[in-house]
VOMI-834871 format. One record per residue (C-alpha): x, y, z; residue in three letters. Coordinates in Angstrom, 3 decimals, decimal comma. Each point is the difference from the previous one (the first is absolute). Example, Ala and Ser with C-alpha at 12.3 -4.5 7.8 and 13.67 -1.06 7.14 Angstrom:
<<12,300 -4,500 7,800> ALA>
<<1,370 3,440 -0,660> SER>
***
This chain:
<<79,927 89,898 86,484> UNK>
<<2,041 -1,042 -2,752> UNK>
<<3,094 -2,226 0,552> UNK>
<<3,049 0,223 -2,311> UNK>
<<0,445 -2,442 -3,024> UNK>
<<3,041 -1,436 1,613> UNK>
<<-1,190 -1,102 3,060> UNK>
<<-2,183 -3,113 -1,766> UNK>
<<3,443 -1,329 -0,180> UNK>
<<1,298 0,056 3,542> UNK>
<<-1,770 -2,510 2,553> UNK>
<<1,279 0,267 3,880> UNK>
<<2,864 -1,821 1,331> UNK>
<<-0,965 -3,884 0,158> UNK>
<<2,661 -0,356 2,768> UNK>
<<-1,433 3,039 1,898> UNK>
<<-3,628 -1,429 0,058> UNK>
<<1,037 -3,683 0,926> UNK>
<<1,667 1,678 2,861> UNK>
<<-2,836 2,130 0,635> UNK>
<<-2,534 -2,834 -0,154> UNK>
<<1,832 -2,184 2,687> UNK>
<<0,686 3,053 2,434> UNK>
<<-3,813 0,772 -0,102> UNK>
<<-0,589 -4,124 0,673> UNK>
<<2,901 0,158 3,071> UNK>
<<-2,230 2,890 0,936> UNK>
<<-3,425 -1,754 -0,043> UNK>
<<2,073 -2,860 2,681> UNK>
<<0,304 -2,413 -3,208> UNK>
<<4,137 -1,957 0,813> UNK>
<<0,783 1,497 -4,010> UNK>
<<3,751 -1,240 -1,213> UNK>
<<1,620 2,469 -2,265> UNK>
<<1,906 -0,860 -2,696> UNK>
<<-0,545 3,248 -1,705> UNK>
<<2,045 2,945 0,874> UNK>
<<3,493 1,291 -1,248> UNK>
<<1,454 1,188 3,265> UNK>
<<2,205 -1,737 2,215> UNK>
<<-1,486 -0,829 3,337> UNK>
<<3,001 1,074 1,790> UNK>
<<0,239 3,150 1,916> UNK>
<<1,720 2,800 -1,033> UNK>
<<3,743 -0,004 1,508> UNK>
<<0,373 2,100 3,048> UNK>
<<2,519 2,046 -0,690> UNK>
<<-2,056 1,583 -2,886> UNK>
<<-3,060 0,216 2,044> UNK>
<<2,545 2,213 2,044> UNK>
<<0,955 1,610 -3,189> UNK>
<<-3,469 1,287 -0,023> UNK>
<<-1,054 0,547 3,362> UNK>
<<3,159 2,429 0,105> UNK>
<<-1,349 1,678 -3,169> UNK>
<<-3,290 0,760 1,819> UNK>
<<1,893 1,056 3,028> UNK>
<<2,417 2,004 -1,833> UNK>
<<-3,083 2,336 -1,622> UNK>
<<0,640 -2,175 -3,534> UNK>
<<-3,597 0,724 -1,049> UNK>
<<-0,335 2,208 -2,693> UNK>
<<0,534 0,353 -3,728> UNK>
<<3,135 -1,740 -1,685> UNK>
<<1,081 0,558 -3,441> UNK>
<<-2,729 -1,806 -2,109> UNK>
<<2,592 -2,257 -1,532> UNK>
<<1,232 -0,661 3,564> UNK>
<<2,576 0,973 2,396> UNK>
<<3,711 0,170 -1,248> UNK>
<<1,457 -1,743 2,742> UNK>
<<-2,324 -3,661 -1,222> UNK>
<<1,202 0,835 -3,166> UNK>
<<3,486 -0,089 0,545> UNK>
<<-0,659 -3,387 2,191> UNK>
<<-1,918 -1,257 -2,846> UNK>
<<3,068 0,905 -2,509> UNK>
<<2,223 -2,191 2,504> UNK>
<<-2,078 -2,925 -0,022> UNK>
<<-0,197 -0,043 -4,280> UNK>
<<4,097 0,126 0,496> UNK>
<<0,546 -2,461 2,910> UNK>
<<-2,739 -2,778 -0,677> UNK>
<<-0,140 0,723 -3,951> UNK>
<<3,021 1,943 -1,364> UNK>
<<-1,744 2,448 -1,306> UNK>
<<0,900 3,619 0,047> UNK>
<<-2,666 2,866 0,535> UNK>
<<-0,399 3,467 0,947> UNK>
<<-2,989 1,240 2,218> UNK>
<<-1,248 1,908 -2,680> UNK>
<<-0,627 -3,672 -1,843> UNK>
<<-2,384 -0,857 2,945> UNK>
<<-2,989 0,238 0,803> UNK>
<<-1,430 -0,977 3,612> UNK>
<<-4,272 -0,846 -0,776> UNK>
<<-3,086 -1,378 2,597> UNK>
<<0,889 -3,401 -0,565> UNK>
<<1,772 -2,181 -3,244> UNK>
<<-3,846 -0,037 -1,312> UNK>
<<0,307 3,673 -0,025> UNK>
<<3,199 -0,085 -2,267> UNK>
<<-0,872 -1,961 -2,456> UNK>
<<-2,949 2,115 0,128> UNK>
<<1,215 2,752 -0,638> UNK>
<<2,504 -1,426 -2,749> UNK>
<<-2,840 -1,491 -1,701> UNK>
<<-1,295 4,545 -0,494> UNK>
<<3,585 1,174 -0,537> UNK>
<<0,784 -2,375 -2,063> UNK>
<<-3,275 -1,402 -2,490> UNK>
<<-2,071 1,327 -2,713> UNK>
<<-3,499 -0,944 -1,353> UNK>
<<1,335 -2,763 -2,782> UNK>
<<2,638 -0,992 1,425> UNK>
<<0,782 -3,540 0,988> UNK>
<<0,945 -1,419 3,139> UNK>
<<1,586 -3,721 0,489> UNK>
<<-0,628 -1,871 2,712> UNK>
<<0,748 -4,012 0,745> UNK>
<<-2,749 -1,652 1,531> UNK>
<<-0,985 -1,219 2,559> UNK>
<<0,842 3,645 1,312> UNK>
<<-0,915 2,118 3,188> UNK>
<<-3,739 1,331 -0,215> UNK>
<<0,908 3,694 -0,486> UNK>
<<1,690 0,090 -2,965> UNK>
<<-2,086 -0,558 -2,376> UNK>
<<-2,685 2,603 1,326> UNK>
<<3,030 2,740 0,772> UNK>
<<0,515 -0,256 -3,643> UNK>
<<-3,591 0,400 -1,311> UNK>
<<0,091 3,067 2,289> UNK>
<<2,944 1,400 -1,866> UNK>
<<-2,179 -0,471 -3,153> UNK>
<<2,352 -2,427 -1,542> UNK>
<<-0,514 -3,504 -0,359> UNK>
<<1,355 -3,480 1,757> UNK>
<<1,120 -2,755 -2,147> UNK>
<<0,717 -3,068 1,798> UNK>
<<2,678 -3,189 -0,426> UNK>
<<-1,430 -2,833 1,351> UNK>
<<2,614 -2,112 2,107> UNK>
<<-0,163 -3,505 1,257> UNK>
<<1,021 -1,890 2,956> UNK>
<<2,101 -2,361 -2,164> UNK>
<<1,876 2,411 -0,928> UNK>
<<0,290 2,248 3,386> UNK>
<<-2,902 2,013 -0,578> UNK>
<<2,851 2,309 -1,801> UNK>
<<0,219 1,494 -3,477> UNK>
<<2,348 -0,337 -2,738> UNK>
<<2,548 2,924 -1,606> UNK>
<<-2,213 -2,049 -3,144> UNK>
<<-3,525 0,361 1,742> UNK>
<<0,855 3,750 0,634> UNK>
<<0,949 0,553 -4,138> UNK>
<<-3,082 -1,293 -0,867> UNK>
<<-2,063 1,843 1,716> UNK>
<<1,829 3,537 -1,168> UNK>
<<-1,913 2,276 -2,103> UNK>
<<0,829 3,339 -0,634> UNK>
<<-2,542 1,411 2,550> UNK>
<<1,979 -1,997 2,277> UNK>
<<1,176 2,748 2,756> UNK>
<<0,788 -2,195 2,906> UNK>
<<0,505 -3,666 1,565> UNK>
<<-1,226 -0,291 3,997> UNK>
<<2,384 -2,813 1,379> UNK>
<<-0,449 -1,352 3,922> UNK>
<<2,866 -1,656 1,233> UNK>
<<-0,572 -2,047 2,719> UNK>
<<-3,928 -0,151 -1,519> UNK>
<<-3,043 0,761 1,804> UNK>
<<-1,342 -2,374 -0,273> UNK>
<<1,561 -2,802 -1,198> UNK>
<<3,381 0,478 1,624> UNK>
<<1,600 -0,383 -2,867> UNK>
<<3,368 1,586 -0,306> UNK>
<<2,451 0,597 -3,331> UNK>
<<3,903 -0,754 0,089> UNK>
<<2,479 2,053 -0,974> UNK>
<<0,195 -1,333 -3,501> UNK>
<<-3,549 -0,400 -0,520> UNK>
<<-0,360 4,181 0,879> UNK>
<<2,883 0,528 -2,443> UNK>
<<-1,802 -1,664 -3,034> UNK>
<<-2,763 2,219 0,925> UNK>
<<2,095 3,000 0,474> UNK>
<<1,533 -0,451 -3,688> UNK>
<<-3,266 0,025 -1,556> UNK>
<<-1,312 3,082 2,492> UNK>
<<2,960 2,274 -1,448> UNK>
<<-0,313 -1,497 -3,750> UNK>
<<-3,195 1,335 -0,097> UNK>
<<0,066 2,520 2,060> UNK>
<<-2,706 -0,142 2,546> UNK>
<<0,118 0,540 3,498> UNK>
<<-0,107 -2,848 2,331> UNK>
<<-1,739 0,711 3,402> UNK>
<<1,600 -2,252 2,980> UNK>
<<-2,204 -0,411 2,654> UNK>
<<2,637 -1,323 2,580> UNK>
<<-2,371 0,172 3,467> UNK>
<<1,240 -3,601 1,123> UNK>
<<3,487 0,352 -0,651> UNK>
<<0,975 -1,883 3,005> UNK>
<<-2,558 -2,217 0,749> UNK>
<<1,796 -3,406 -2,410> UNK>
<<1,135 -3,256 0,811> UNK>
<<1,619 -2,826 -0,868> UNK>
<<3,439 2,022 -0,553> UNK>
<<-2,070 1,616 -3,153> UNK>
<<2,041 3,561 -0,168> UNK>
<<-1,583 3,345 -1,164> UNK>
<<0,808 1,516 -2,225> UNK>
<<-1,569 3,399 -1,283> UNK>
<<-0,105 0,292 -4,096> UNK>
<<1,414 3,675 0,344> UNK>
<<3,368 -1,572 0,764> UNK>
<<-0,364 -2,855 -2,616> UNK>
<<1,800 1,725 -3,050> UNK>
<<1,720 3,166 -0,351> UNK>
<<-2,630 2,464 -1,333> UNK>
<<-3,294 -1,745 1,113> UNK>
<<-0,024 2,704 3,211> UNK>
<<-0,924 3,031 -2,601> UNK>
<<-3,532 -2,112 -0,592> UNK>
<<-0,541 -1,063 3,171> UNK>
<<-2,144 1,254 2,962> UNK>
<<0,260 -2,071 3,341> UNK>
<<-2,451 -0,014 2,089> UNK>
<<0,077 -1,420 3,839> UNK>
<<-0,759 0,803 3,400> UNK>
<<-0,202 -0,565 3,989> UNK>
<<-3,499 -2,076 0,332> UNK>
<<1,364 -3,371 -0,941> UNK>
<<3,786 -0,548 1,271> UNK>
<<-0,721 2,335 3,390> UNK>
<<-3,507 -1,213 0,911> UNK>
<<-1,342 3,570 -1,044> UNK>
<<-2,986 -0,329 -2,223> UNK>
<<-2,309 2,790 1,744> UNK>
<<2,763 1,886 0,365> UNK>
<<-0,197 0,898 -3,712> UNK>
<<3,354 1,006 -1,122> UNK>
<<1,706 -0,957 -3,182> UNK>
<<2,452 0,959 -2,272> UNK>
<<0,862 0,588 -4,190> UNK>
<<3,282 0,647 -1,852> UNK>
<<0,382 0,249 -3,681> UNK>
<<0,951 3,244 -2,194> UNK>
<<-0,545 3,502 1,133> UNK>
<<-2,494 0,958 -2,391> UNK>
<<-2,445 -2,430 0,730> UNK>
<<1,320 -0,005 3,906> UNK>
<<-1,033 3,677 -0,277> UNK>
<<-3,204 -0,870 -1,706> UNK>
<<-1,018 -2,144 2,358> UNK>
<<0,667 2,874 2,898> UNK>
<<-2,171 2,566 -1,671> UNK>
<<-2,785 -2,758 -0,192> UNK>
<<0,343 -0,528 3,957> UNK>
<<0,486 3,377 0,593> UNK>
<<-3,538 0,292 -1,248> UNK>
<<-1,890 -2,972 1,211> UNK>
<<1,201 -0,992 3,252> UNK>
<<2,729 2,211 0,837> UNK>
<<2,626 -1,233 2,284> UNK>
<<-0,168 -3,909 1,356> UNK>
<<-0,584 0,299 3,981> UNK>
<<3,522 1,841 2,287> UNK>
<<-0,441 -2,399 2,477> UNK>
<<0,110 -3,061 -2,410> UNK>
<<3,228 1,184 -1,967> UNK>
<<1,633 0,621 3,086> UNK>
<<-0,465 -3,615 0,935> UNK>
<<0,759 -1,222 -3,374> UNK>
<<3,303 1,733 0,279> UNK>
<<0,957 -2,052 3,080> UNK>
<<-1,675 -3,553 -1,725> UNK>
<<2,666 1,121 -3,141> UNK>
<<3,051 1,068 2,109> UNK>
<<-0,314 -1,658 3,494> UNK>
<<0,474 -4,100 0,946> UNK>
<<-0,921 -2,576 -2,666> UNK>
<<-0,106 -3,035 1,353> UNK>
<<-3,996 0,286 0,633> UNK>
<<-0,080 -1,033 -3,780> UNK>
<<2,271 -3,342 0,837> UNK>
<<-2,498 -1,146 2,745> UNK>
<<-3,528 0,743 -1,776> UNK>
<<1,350 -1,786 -2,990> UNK>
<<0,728 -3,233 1,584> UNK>
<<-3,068 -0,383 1,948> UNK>
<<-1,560 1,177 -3,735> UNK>
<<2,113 -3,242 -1,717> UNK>
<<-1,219 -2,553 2,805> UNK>
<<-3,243 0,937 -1,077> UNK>
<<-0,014 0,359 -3,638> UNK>
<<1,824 -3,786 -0,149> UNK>
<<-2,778 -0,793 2,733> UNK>
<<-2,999 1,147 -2,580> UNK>
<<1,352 -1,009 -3,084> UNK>
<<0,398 -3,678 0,894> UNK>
<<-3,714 -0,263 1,987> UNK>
<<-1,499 2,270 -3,561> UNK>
<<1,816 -3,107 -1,756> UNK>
<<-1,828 -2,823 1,710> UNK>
<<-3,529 1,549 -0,361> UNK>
<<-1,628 -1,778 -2,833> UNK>
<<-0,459 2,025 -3,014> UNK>
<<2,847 2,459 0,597> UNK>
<<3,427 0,569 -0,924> UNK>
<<2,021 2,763 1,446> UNK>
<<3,418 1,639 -1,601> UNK>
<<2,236 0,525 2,847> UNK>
<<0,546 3,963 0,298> UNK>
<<3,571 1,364 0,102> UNK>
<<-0,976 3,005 0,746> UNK>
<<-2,823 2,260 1,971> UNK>
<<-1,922 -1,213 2,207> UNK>
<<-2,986 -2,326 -1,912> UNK>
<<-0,854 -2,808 -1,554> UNK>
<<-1,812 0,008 -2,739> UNK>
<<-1,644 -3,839 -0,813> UNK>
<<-1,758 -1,167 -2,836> UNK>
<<-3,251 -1,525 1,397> UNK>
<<-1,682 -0,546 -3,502> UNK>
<<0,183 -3,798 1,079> UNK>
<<-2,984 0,546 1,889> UNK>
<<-1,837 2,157 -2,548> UNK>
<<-3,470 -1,859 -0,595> UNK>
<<-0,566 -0,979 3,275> UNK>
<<-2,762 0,492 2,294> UNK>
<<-1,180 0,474 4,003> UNK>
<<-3,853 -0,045 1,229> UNK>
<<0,279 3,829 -0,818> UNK>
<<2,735 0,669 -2,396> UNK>
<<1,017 -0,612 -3,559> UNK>
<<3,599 0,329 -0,554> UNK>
<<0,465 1,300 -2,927> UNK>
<<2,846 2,978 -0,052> UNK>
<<2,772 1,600 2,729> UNK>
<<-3,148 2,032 0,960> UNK>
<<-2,259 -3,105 0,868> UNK>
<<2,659 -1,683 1,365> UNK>
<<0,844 3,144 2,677> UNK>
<<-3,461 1,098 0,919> UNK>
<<-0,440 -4,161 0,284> UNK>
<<3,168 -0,307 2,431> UNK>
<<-0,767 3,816 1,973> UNK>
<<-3,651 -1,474 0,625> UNK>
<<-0,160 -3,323 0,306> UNK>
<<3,601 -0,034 2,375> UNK>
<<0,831 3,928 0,554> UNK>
<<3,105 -0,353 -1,751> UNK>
<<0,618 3,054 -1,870> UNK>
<<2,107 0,027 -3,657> UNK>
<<0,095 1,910 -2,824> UNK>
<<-0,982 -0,955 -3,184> UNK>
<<2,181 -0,307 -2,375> UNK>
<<-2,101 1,688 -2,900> UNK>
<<0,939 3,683 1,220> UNK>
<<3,595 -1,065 -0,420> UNK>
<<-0,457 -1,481 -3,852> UNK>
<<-0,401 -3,495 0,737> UNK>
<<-3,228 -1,605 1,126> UNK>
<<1,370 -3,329 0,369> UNK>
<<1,940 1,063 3,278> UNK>
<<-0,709 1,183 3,299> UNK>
<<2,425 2,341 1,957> UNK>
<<1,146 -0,763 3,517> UNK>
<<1,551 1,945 2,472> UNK>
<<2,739 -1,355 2,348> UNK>
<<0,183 3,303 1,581> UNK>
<<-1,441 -1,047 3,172> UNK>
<<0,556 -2,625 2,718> UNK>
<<1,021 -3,482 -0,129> UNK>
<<-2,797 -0,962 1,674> UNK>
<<-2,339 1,937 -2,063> UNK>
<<1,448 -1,351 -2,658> UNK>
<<-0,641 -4,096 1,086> UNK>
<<-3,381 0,871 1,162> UNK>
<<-0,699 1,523 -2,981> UNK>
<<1,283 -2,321 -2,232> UNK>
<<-1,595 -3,184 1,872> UNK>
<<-3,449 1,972 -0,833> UNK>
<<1,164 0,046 -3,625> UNK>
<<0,949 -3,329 -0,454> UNK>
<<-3,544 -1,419 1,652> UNK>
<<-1,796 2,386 -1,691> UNK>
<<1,123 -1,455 -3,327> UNK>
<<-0,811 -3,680 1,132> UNK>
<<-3,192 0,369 0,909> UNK>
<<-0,625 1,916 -3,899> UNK>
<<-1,629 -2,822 -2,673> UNK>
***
């Protein structure tokens, strides 16, 4: 059998297989830290557990519109205009499996085979290969930790061609945590209508900042910007919700109804149950959001200052998100009994087998010189872990 051209370019989620890696260790009976995945380790709140449990009670089971029920869209309207100021109608939304899934299923609407796709790196795993699958090409910005791992209205110029169709921007970043001010987003926004391309905002950890640091979506930056924007978001991340798979696009009808048509005919309709839920996480209590994110900051300043004190690393301290993202080239060159470090890869497999501590390397995010770390799990995970770490690094020559 003959596999399409296109897929030589993807390779499998590098997050996804850490994860998988250290589940199948746990299973074997090996104590595995995991530093790896993108989900809080909260529970979901209870009163959208409820939410759902009612749905299945109620007979909620069946088909839904494939661009999802009206009533989430309206909620999902009310959020963009109470947290964001923006102003949408339902038929600007779109309700997908997930905030994956939307920018997904922008990446078909929206892409052609020569066109070019901007992306600052480092940058979340998928979008590079959700682009190739489009047939167009990513063209990346490098960013540095000096600088807030952010790019420039400049940087962005530079890098505009005239097969330039769209600009991917993650604010907070996954996964450097990395977020972009209200000024900095309006710089960007002047040169995104200037030359007319469309700026895709993936906005999943909205709420999850600190320090004070306020969000601020580039749709509401500058009068105008909002006609070449498409914002994605979703449940997973702010409600503790990631299998729950529900998130959420608005931008302009057309490619709103694009989008639809392409659902319509791939997955059909996200899951009843979980948009029922989702409607309570978007309209009921909030203050689930408050809690999670303070036991998220004790941890992030927690991680940050022990990644600081390891020899041979240097951590930027995250605004955003929940990561950190150091750069552990210090330690590049080193060696154990049975391990050369030599990359992010060497480095992981090294840590995962030597102290089963699982990270991800930074290479699948654009920068081989760092390793990501997840403080989405428990304090004492999170010491354990990083005691591992730091010993594992000493005893390297």
């Amino acid at each position: 059998m003959i596999i399409s051209k296109r897929m030589n370019k993807i390779k499998p989620s590098p997050t996804l297989a850490v994860s998988a890696r250290a589940k199948a260790m746990k299973a074997r009976g090996i104590d595995v830290i995991g530093f790896g995945a993108g989900e809080p380790d909260f529970d979901t709140p209870e009163n959208i557990k409820r939410a759902a449990i009612k749905a299945i009670e109620d007979g909620f089971t069946k088909y839904t519109p494939a661009g999802g029920i009206e009533e989430l869209k309206k909620a999902v309207c009310e959020k963009f205009k109470k947290d964001n100021n923006l102003d949408y109608d339902t038929n600007e939304v779109l309700i997908s499996c997930g905030a994956k899934h939307c920018l997904y299923n922008i990446c078909q609407a929206l892409l052609d085979e020569q066109d070019e796709v901007i992306i600052p790196s480092p940058y979340w795993v998928s979008y590079p290969d959700m682009v190739y699958l489009a047939g167009a090409t990513p063209v990346f910005i490098e960013t540095q930790e000096k600088t807030g791992f952010k790019i420039t209205a400049e940087d962005l110029s530079a890098k505009i061609t005239s097969n330039t169709k769209a600009l991917i921007l993650n604010s907070p970043s996954n996964p450097t945590g990395a977020s972009y001010t209200k000024d900095e987003l309006k710089q960007i926004a002047d040169v995104v209508m200037d030359r007319g391309i469309t700026v895709i905002s993936d906005e999943i950890y909205e709420k999850i900042v600190y320090d004070s640091f306020e969000f601020y979506s580039i749709a509401t930056v500058e009068p105008g910007v909002k006609n070449q924007a498409i914002i994605v978001n979703g449940v997973s991340k702010s409600y503790s919700m990631t299998g729950w798979r529900i998130g959420y696009v608005a931008g302009p009808r057309e490619i709103i109804t694009a989008m639809t048509n392409i659902q319509s005919q791939s997955t059909s309709n996200p899951t009843s149950i979980a948009q029922k839920a989702s409607l309570e996480a978007l309209s009921g209590p909030q203050d689930f959001i408050t809690e999670m994110l303070g036991a998220f900051d004790k941890r992030r300043k927690y991680m940050v200052e022990r990644l600081n004190s390891i020899p041979g690393f240097s951590c930027y301290n995250p605004t955003g998100a929940f990561y950190t993202f150091p750069n552990v080239s210090g330690v590049f060159g080193k060696k154990s009994a049975k391990h050369e470090i030599a990359d992010s890869s060497s480095l992981a497999k090294y840590l995962l087998e030597s102290s089963h501590v699982a990270v991800v390397a930074g290479l699948g995010f654009g920068a081989d010189s760092n390793i990501r770390l997840s403080y989405a799990t428990s304090f004492e995970n999170i010491e354990k872990g990083l005691n591992r770490i730091q010993k594992a690094i000493e005893e390297l020559e």
